[in-house]
C-alpha positions as CSV (number, residue, x, y, z in Angstrom):
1,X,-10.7,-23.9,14.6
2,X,-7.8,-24.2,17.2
3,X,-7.2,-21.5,19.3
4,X,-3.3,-21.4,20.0
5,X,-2.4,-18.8,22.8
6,X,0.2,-16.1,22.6
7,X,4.0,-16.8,23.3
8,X,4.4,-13.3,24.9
9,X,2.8,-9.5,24.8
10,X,4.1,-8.8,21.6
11,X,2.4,-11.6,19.6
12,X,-0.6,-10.2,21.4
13,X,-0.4,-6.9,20.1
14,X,0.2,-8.5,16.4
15,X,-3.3,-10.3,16.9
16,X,-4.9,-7.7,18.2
17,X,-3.3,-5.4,15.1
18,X,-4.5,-8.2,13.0
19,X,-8.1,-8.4,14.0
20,X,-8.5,-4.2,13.6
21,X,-6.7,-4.3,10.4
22,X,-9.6,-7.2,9.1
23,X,-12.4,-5.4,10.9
24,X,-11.5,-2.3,8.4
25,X,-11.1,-3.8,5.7
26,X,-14.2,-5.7,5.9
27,X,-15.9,-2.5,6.3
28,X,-14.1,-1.2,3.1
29,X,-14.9,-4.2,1.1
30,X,-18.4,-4.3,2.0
31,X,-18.6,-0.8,1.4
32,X,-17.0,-1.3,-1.9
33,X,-19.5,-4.2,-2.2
34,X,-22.8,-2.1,-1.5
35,X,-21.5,0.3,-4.5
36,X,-20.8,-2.6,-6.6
37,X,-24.3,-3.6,-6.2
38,X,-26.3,-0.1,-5.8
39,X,-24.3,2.6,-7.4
40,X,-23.7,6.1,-6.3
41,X,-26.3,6.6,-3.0
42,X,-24.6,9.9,-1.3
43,X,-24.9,13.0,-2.2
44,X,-21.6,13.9,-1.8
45,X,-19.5,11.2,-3.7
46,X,-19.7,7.1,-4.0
47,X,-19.2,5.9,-1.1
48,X,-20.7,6.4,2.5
49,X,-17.4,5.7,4.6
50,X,-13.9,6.5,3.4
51,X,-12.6,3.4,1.3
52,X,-9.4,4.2,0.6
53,X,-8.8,5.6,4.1
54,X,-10.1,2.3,5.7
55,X,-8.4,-0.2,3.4
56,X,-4.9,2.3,4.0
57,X,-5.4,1.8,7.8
58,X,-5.8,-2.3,7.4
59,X,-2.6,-1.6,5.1
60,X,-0.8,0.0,7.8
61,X,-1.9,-1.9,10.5
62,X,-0.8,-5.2,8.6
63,X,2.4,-3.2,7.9
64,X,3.1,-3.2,11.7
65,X,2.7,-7.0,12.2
66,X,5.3,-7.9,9.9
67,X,7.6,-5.0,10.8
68,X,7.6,-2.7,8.2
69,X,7.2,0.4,10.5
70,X,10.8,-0.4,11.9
71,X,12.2,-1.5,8.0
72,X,15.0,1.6,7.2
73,X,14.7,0.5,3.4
74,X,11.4,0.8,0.8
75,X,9.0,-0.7,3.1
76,X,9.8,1.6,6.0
77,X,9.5,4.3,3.7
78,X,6.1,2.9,2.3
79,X,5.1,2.7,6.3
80,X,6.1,6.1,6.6
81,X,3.8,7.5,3.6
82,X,0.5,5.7,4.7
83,X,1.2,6.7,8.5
84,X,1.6,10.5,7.4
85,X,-1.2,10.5,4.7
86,X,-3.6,8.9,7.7
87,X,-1.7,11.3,10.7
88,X,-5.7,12.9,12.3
89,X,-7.5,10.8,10.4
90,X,-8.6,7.6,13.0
């Protein structure tokens, strides 16, 4: 793999977006993974770490690298649903 370094802060921030919008989805899929596999194994529903609330963040955070969170037309207003739905979650 070739490592290519960032042109200025802002591509920085994308990667950076990028690698925390991976690390929760990974942690989603695997999650959805394990249930997959093993079935119901919590008490108090499916899964033991928010699914959908993971995978939305990894939605929102991907959002932000390609601009949606500054879009005035459907995306921005797609941005605008996730970032209120998730507002005190993280």
């Amino acid at each position: 793999m070739i490592d290519i370094p960032p042109e200025n802060e802002a591509e920085v921030k994308n990667r950076d977006l990028a690698i925390a919008a991976a690390s929760q989805a990974a942690v989603a899929c695997a999650e959805l993974l394990r249930f997959a596999r093993e079935g119901d194994g919590v008490m108090t529903g499916p899964f033991t770490t928010e699914v959908v609330e993971q995978l939305l963040d990894a939605a929102k955070m991907a959002m932000e690298v390609e601009g949606w969170d500054v879009d005035p037309d459907d995306r921005g207003q797609v941005y605008a649903a996730v970032a209120n739905f998730l507002e005190g979650w993280a």
